[in-house]
ChimeraX commands (.cxc) that place a marker at each C-alpha (Angstrom):
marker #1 position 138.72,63.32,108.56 radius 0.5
marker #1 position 135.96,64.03,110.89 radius 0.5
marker #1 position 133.73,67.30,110.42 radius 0.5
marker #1 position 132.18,68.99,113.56 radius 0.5
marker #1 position 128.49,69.87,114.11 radius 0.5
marker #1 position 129.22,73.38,112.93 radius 0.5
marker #1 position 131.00,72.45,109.60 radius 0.5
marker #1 position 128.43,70.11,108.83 radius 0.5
marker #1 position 126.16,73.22,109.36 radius 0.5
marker #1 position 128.17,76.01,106.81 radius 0.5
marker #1 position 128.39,72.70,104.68 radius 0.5
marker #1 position 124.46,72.48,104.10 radius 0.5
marker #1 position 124.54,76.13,104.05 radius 0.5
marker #1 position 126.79,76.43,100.92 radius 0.5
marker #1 position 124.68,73.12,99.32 radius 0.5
marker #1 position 121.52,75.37,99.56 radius 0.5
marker #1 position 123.38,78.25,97.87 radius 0.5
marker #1 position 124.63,76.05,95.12 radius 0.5
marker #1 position 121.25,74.46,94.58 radius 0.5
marker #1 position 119.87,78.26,94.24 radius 0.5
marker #1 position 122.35,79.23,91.67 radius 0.5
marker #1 position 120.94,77.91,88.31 radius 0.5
marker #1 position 117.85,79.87,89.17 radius 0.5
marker #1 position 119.84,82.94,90.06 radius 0.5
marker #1 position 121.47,82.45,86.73 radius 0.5
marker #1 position 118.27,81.58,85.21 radius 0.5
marker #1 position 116.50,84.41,86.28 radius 0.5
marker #1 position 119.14,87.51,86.17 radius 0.5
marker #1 position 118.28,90.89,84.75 radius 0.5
marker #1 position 114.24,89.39,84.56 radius 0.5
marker #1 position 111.20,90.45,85.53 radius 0.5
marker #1 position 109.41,88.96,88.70 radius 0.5
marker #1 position 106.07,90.37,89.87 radius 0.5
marker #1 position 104.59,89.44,93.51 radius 0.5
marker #1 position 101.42,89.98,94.70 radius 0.5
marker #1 position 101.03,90.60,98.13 radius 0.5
marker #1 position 98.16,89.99,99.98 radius 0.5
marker #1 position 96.41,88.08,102.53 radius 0.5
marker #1 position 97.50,87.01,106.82 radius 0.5
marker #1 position 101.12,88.36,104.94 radius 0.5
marker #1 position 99.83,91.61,105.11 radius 0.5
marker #1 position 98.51,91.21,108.49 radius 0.5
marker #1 position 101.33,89.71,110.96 radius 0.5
marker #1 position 103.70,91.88,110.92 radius 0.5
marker #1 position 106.40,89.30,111.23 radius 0.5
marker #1 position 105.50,87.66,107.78 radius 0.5
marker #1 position 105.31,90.59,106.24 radius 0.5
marker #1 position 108.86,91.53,107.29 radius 0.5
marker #1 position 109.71,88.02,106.09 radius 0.5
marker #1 position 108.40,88.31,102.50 radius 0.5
marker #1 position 109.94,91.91,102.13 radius 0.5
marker #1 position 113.07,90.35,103.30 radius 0.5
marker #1 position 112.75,87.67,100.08 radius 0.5
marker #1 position 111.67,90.54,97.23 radius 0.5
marker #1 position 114.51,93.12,98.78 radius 0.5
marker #1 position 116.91,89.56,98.32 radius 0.5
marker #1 position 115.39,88.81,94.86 radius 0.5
marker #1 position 116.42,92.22,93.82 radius 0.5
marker #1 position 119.44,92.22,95.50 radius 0.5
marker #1 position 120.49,88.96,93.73 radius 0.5
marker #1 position 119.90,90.36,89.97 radius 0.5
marker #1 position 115.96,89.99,89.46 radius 0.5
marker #1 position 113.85,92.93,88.77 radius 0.5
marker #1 position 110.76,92.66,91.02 radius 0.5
marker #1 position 107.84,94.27,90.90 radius 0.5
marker #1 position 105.21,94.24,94.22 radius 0.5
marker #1 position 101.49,94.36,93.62 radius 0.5
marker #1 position 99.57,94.13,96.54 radius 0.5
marker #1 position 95.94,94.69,97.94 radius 0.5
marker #1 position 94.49,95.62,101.26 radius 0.5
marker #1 position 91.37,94.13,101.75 radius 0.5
marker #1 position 91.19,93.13,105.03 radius 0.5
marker #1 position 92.78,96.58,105.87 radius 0.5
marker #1 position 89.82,98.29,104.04 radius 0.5
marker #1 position 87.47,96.19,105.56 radius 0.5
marker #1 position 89.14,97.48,109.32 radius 0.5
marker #1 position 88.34,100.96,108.37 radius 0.5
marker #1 position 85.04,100.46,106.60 radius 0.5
marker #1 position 83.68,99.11,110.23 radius 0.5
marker #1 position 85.76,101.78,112.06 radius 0.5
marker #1 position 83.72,105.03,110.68 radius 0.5
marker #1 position 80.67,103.11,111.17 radius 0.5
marker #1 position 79.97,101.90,107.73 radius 0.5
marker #1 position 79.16,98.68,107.14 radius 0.5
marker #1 position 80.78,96.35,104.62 radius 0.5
marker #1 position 78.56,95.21,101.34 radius 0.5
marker #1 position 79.16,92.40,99.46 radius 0.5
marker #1 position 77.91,91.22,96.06 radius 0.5
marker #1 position 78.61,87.55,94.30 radius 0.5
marker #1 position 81.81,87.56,97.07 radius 0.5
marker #1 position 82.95,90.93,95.47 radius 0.5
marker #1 position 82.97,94.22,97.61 radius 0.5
marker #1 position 80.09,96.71,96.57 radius 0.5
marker #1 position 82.41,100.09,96.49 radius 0.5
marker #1 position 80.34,103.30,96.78 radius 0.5
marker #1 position 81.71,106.61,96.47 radius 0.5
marker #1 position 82.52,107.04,100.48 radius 0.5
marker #1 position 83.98,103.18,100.33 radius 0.5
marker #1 position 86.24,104.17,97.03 radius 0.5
marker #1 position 87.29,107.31,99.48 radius 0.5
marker #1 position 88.52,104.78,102.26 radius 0.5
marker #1 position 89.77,102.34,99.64 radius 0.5
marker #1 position 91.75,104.71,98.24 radius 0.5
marker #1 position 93.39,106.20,101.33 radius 0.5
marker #1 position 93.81,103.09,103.16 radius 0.5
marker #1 position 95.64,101.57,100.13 radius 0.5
marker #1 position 98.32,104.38,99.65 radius 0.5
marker #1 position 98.78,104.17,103.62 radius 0.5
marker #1 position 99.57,100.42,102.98 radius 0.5
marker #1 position 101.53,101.27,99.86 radius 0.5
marker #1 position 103.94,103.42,101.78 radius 0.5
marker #1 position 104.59,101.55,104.47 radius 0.5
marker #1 position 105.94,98.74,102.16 radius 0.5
marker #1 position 108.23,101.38,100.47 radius 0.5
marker #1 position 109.63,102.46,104.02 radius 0.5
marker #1 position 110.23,98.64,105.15 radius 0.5
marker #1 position 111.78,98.15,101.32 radius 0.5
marker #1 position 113.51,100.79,101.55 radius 0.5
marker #1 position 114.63,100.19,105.44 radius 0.5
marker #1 position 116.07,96.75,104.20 radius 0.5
marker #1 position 118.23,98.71,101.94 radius 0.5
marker #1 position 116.86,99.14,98.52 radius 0.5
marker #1 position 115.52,101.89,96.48 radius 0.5
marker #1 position 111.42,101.64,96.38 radius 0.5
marker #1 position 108.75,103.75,94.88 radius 0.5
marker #1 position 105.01,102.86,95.33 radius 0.5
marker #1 position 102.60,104.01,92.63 radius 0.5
marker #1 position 98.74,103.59,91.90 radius 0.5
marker #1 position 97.32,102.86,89.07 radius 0.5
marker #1 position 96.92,106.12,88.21 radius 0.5
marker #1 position 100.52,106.92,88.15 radius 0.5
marker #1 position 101.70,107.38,83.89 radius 0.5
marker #1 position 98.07,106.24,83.09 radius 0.5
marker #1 position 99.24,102.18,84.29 radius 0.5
marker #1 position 95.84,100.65,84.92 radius 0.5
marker #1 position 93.01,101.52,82.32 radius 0.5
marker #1 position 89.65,100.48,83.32 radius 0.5
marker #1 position 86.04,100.26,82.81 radius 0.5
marker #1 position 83.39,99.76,85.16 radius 0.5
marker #1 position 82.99,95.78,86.18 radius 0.5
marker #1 position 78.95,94.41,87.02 radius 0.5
marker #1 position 78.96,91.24,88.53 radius 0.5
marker #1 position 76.73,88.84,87.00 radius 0.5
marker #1 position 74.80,91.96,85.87 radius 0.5
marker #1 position 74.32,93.45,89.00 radius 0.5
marker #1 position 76.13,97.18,89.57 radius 0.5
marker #1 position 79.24,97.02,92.53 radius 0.5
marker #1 position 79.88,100.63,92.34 radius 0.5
marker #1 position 83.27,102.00,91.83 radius 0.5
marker #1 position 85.05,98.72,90.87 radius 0.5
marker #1 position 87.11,98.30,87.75 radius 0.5
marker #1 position 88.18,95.81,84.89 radius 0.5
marker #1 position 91.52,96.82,83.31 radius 0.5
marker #1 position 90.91,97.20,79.84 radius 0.5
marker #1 position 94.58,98.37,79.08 radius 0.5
marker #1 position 98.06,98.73,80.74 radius 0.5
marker #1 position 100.75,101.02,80.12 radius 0.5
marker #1 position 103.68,99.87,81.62 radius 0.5
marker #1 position 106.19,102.75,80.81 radius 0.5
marker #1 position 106.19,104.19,84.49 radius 0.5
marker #1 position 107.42,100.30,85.60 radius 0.5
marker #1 position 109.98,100.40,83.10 radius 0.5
marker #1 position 111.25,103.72,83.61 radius 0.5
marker #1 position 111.46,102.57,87.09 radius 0.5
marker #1 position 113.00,99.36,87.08 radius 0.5
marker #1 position 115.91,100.69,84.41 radius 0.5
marker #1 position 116.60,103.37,87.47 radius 0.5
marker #1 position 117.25,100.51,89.63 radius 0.5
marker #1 position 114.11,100.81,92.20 radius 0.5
marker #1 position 111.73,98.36,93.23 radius 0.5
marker #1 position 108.01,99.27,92.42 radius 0.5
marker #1 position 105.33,99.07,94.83 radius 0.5
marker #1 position 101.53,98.86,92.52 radius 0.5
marker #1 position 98.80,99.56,94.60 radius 0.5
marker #1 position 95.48,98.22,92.33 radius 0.5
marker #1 position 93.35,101.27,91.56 radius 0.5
marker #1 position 93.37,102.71,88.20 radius 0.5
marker #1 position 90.85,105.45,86.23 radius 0.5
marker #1 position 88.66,105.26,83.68 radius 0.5
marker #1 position 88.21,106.89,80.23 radius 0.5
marker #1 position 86.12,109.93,82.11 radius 0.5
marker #1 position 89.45,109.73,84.76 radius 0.5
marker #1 position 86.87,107.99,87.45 radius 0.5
marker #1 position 88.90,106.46,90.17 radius 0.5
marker #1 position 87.97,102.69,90.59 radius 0.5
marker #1 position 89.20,100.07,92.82 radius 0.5
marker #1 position 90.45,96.90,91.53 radius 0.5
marker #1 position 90.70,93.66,92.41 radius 0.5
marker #1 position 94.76,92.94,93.39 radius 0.5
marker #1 position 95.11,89.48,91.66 radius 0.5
marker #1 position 93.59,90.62,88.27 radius 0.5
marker #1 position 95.91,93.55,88.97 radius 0.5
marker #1 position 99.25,91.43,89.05 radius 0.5
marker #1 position 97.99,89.08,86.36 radius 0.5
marker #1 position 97.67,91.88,83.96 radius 0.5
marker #1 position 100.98,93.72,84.84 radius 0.5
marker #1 position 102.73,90.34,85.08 radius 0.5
marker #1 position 100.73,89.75,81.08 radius 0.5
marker #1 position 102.19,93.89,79.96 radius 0.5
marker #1 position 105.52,93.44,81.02 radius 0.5
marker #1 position 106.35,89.90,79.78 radius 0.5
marker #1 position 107.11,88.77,83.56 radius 0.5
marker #1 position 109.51,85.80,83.78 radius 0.5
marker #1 position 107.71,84.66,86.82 radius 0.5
marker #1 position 103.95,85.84,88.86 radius 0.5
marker #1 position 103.58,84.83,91.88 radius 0.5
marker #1 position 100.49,85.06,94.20 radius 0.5
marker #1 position 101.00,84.77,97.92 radius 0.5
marker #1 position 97.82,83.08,99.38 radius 0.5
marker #1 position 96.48,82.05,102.44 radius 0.5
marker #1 position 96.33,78.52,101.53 radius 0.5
marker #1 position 99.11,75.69,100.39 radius 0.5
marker #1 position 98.89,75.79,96.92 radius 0.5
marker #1 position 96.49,73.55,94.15 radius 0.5
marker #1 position 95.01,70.39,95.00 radius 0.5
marker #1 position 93.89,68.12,92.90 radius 0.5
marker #1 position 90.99,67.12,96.36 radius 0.5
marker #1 position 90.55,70.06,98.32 radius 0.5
marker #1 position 89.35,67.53,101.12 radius 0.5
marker #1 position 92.83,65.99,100.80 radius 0.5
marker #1 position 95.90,67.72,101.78 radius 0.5
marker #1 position 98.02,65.07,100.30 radius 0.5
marker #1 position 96.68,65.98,96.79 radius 0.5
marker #1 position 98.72,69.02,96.56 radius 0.5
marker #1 position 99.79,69.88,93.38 radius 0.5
marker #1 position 103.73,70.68,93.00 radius 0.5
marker #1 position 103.46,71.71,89.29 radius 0.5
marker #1 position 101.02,71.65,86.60 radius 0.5
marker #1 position 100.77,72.54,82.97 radius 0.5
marker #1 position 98.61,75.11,82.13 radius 0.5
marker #1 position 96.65,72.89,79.78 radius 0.5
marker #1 position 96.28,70.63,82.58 radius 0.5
marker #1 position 94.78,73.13,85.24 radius 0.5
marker #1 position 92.31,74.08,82.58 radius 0.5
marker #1 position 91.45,70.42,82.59 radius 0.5
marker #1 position 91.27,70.48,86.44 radius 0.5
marker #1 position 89.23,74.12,86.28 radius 0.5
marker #1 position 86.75,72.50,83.68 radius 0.5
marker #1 position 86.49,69.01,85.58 radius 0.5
marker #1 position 84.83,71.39,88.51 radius 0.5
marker #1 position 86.62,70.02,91.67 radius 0.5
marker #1 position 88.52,74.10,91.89 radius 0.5
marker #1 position 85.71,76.04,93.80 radius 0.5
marker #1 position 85.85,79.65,95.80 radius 0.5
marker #1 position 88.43,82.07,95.36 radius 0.5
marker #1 position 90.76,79.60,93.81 radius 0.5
marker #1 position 88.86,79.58,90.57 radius 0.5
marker #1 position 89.58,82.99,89.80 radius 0.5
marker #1 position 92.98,83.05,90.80 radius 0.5
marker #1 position 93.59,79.74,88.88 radius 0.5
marker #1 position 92.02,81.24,85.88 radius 0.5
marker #1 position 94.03,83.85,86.44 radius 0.5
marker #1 position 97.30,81.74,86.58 radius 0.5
marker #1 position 96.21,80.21,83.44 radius 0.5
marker #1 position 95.73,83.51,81.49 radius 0.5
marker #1 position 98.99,84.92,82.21 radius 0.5
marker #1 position 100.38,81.67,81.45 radius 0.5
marker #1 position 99.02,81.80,78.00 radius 0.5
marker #1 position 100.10,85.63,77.52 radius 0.5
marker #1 position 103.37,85.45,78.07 radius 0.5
marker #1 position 104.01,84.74,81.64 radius 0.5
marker #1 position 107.22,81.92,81.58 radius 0.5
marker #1 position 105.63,80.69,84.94 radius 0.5
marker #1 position 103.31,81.16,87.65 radius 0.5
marker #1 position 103.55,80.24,91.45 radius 0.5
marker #1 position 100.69,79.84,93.94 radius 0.5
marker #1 position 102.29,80.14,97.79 radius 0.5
marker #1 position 101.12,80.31,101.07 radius 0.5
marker #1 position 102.67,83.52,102.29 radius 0.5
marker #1 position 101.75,82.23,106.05 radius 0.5
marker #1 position 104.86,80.22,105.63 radius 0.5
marker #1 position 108.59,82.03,106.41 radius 0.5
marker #1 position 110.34,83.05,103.11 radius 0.5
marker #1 position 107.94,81.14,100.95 radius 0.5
marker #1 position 108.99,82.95,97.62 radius 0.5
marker #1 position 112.75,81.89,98.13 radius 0.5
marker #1 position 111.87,78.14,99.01 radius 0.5
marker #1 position 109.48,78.48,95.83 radius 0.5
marker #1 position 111.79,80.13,93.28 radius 0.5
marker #1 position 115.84,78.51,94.58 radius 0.5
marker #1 position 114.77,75.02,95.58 radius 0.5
marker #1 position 114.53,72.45,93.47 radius 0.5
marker #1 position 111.39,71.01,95.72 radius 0.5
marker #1 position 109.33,74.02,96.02 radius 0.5
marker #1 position 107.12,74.75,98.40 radius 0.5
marker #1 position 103.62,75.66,96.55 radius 0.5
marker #1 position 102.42,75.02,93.24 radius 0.5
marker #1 position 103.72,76.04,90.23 radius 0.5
marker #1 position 101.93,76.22,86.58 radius 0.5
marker #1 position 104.19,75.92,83.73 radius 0.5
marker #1 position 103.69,76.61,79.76 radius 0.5
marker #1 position 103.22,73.26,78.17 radius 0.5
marker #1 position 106.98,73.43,76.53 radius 0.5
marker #1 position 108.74,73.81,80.58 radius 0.5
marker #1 position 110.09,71.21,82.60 radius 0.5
marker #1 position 110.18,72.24,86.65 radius 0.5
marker #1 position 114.07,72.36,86.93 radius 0.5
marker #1 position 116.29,74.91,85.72 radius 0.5
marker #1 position 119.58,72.98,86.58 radius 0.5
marker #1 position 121.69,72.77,83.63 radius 0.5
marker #1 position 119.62,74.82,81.85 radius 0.5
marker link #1:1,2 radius 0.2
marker link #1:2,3 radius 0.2
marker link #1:3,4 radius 0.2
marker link #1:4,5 radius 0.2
marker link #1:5,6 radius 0.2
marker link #1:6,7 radius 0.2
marker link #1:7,8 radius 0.2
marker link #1:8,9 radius 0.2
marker link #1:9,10 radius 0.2
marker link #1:10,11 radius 0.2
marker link #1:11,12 radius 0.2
marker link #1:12,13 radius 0.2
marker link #1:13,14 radius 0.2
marker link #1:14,15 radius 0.2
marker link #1:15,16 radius 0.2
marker link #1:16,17 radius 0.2
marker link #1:17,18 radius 0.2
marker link #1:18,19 radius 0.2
marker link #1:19,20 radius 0.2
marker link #1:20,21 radius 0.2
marker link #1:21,22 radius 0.2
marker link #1:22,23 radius 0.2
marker link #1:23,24 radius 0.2
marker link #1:24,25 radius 0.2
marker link #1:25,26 radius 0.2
marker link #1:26,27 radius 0.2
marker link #1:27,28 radius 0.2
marker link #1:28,29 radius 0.2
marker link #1:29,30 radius 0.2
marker link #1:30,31 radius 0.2
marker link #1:31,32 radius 0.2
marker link #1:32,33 radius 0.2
marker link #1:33,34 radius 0.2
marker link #1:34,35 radius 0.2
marker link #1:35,36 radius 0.2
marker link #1:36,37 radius 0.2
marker link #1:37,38 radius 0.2
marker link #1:38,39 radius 0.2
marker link #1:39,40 radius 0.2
marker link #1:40,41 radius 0.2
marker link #1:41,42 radius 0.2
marker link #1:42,43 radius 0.2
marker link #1:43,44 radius 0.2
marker link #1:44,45 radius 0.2
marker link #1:45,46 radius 0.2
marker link #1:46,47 radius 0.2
marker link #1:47,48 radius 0.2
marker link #1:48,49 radius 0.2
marker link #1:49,50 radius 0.2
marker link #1:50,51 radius 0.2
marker link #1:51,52 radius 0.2
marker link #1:52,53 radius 0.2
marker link #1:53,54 radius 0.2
marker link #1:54,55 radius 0.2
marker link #1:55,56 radius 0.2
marker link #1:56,57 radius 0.2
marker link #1:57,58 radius 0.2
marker link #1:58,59 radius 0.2
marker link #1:59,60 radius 0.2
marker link #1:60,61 radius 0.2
marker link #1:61,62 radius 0.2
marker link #1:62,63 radius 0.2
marker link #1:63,64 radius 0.2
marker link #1:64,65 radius 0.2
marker link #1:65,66 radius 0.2
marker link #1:66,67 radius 0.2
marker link #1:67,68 radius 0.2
marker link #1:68,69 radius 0.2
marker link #1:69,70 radius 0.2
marker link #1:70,71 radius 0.2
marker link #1:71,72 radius 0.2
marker link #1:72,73 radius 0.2
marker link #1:73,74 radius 0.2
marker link #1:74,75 radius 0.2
marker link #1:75,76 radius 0.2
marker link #1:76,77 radius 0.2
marker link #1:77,78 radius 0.2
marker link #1:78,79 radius 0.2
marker link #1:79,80 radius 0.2
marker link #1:80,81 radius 0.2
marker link #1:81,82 radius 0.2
marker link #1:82,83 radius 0.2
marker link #1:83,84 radius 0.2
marker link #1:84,85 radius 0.2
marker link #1:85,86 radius 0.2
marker link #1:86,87 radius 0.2
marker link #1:87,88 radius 0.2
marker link #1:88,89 radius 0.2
marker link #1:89,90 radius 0.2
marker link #1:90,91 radius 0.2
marker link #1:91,92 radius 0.2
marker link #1:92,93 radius 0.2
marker link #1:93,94 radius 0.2
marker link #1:94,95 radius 0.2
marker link #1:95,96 radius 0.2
marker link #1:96,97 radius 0.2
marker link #1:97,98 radius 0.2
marker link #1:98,99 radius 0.2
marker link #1:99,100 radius 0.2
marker link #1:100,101 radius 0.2
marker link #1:101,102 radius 0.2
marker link #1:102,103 radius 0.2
marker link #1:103,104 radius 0.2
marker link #1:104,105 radius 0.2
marker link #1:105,106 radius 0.2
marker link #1:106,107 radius 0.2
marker link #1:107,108 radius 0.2
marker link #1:108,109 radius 0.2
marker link #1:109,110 radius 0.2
marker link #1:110,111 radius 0.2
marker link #1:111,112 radius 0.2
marker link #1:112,113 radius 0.2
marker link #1:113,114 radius 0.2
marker link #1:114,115 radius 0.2
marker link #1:115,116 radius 0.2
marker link #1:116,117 radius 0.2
marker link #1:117,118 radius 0.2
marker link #1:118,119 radius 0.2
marker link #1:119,120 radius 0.2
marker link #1:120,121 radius 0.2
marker link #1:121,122 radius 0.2
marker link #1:122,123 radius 0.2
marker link #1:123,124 radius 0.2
marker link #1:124,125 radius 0.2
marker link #1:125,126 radius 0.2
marker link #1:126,127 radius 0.2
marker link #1:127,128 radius 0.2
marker link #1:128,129 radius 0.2
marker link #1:129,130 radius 0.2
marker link #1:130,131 radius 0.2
marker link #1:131,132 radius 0.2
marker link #1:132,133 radius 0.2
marker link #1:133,134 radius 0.2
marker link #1:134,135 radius 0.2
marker link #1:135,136 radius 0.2
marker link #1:136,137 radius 0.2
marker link #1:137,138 radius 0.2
marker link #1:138,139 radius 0.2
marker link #1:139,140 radius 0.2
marker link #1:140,141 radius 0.2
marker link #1:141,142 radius 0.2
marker link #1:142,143 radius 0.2
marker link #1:143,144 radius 0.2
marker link #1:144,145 radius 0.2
marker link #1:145,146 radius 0.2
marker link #1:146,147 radius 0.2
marker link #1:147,148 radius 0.2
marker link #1:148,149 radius 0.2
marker link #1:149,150 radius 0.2
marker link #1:150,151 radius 0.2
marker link #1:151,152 radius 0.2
marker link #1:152,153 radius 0.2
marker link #1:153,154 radius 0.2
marker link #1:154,155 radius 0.2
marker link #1:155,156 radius 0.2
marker link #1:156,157 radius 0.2
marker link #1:157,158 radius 0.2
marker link #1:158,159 radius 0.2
marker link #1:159,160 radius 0.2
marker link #1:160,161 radius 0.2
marker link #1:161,162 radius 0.2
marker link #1:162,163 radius 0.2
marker link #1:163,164 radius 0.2
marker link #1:164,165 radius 0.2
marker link #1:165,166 radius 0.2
marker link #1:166,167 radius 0.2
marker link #1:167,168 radius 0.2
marker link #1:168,169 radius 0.2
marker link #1:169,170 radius 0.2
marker link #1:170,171 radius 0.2
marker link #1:171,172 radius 0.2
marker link #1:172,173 radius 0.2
marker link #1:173,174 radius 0.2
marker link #1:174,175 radius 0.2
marker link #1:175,176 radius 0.2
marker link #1:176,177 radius 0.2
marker link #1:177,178 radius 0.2
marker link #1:178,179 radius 0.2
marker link #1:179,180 radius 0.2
marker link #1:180,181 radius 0.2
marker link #1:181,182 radius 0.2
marker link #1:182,183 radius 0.2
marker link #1:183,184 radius 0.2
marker link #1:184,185 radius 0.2
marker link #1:185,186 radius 0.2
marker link #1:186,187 radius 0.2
marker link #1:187,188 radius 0.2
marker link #1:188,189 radius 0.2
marker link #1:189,190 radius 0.2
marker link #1:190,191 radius 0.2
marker link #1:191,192 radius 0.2
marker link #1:192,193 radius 0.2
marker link #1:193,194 radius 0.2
marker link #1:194,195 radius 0.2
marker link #1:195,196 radius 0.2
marker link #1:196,197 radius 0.2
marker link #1:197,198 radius 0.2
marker link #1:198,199 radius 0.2
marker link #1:199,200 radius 0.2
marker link #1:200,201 radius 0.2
marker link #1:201,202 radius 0.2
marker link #1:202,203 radius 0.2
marker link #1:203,204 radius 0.2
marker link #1:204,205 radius 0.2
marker link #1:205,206 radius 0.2
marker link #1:206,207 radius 0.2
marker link #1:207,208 radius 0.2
marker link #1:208,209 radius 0.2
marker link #1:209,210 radius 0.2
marker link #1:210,211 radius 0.2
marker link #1:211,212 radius 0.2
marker link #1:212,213 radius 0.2
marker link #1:213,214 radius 0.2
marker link #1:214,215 radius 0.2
marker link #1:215,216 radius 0.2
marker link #1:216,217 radius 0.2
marker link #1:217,218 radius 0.2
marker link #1:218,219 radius 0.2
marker link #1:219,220 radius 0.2
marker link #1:220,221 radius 0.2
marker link #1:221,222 radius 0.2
marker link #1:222,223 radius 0.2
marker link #1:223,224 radius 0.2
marker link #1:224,225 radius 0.2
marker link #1:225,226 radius 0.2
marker link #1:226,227 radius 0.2
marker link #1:227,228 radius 0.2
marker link #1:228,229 radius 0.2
marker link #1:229,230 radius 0.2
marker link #1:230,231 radius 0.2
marker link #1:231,232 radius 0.2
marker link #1:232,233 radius 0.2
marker link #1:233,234 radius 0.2
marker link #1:234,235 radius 0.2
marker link #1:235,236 radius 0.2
marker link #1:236,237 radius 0.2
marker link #1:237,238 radius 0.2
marker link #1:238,239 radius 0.2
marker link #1:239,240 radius 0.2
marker link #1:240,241 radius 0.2
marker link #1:241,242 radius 0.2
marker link #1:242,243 radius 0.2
marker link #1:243,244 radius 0.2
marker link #1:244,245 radius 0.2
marker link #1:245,246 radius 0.2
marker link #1:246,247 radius 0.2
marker link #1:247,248 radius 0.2
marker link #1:248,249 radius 0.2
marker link #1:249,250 radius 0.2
marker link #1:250,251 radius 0.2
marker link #1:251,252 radius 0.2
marker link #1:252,253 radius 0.2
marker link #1:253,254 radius 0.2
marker link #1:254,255 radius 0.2
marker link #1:255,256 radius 0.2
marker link #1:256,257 radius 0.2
marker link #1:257,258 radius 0.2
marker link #1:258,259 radius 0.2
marker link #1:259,260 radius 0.2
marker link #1:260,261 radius 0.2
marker link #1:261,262 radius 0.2
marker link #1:262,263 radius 0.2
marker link #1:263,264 radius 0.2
marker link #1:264,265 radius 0.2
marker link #1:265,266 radius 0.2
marker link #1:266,267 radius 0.2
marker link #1:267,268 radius 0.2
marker link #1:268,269 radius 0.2
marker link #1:269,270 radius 0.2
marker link #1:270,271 radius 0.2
marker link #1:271,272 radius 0.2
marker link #1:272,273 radius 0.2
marker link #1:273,274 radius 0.2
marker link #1:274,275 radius 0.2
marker link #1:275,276 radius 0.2
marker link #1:276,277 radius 0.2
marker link #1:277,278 radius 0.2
marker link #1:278,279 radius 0.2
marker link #1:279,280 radius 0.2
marker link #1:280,281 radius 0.2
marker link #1:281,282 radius 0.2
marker link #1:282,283 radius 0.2
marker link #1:283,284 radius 0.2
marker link #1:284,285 radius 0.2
marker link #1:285,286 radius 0.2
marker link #1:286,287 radius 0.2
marker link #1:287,288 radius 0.2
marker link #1:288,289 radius 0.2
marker link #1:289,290 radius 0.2
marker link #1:290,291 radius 0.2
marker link #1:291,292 radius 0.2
marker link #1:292,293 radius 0.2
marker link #1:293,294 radius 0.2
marker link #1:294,295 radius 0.2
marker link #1:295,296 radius 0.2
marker link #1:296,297 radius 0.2
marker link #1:297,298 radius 0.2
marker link #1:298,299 radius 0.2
marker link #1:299,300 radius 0.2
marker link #1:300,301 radius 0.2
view
């Protein structure tokens, strides 16, 4: 019997749902968090794209959690009251009238995610990291030198995120917690998600980037890595070929790997629906980094 164009089409479409469903089984009732940063935040077309995959994540049985930063948005708004954007080691120097900005430009941010979540159908709430105490920190130097009001998290309490993920609504994190005096600092997104993703036990962290994913050659594109161990990307960390900002986010990867974390994926949110090719495909788009114990397939598991 012959099959026409169009069967052949809702044919491959049921495959791909099949292929997706050991990780839908794998992955129900269990804790994803995603942070959110980078030209995804920018275009406004990918950033309806990868609130399209968390709303679909939830939708589907996980329990997501959004983390996401705003620097380039900060950065806008720095420039447009005439101040001018300071920079030690790579990190921002935050002063008190930068922390003002920082502040209002990521609850701005934070909202607007909650009214695209919640325009797509699902229940959202965005939070600081002030919000039930969440982010504890202590003022960060870098290198020594003073960056203002920038924080390290010294402790999480995740109650608020469980209170609001047993009430069935997606939380929104924007990175800026208080200190033991209640001083509001700013903190860096990614050390933000790694932490949260480390307090709540996440099944899966994943960082969307503005590059591929891992490679083993940064001059060669065809050295991308698919999945690594964790002890292996310590190897590849120590063997210093990992430079820029992928050193902290891969040390990053690897610390949440080793606290918990079940696995952690490194995407390039430029790319359409990255987080579903990622987390229901059997290929995967980006790098993943694994405990030592996991295998990369969940079929038949």
């Amino acid at each position: 019997m012959s099959i026409s164009r169009d069967m052949e089409k809702y044919m491959e479409k049921a495959e791909v749902l099949i292929e997706a469903l050991p990780y839908i089984q794998r992955f129900n009732r269990k804790i994803i968090v995603v942070k959110y940063g980078g030209s995804a935040m920018v275009d406004e077309n990918l950033k309806r794209n990868v609130i399209k995959d968390v709303t679909l994540l939830k939708l589907v049985g996980f329990k997501p959690i959004i983390v996401h930063g705003g620097g380039k948005e900060i950065s806008r708004w720095v420039s447009k009251v005439g101040m001018e954007p300071r920079f030690v080691n790579g990190l921002r120097v935050t002063d008190k009238d930068t922390m003002e900005i920082a502040e209002m430009v990521l609850n701005k941010v934070n909202k607007e995610l909650v009214q695209l979540v919640q325009s797509l159908g699902v229940k959202a709430v965005g939070i600081s990291g002030k919000d039930g105490g969440l982010l504890q920190v202590e003022k960060k130097l870098s290198q020594g030198q003073d960056i203002g009001f920038v924080g390290e998290i010294t402790e999480v309490r995740p109650k608020v995120l469980y209170d609001l993920l047993e009430k069935d609504f997606l939380p929104i994190v924007c990175p800026v917690g208080l200190d033991k005096d209640f001083q509001t600092y700013n903190i860096n997104a990614d050390d933000a998600a790694c932490a949260i993703a480390r307090a709540v036990s996440a099944e899966k962290l994943a960082f969307l980037t503005d590059i591929e994913g891992v490679y083993r050659d940064p001059e060669d594109p065809s050295t991308l890595i698919s999945a690594i161990k964790a002890s292996e990307a310590r190897e590849l960390l120590e063997g210093g070929t990992i430079g820029g900002g992928m050193l902290p986010k891969l040390q990053n990867c690897i610390d949440a790997i080793e606290n918990g974390v079940s696995r952690v994926h490194i995407l390039d949110g430029r790319m359409a629906h990255c987080l579903l090719l990622e987390i229901f495909t059997n290929q995967g788009i980006g790098t993943a980094i694994l405990g030592d114990k996991e295998g990369k397939s969940y079929e038949g598991e």
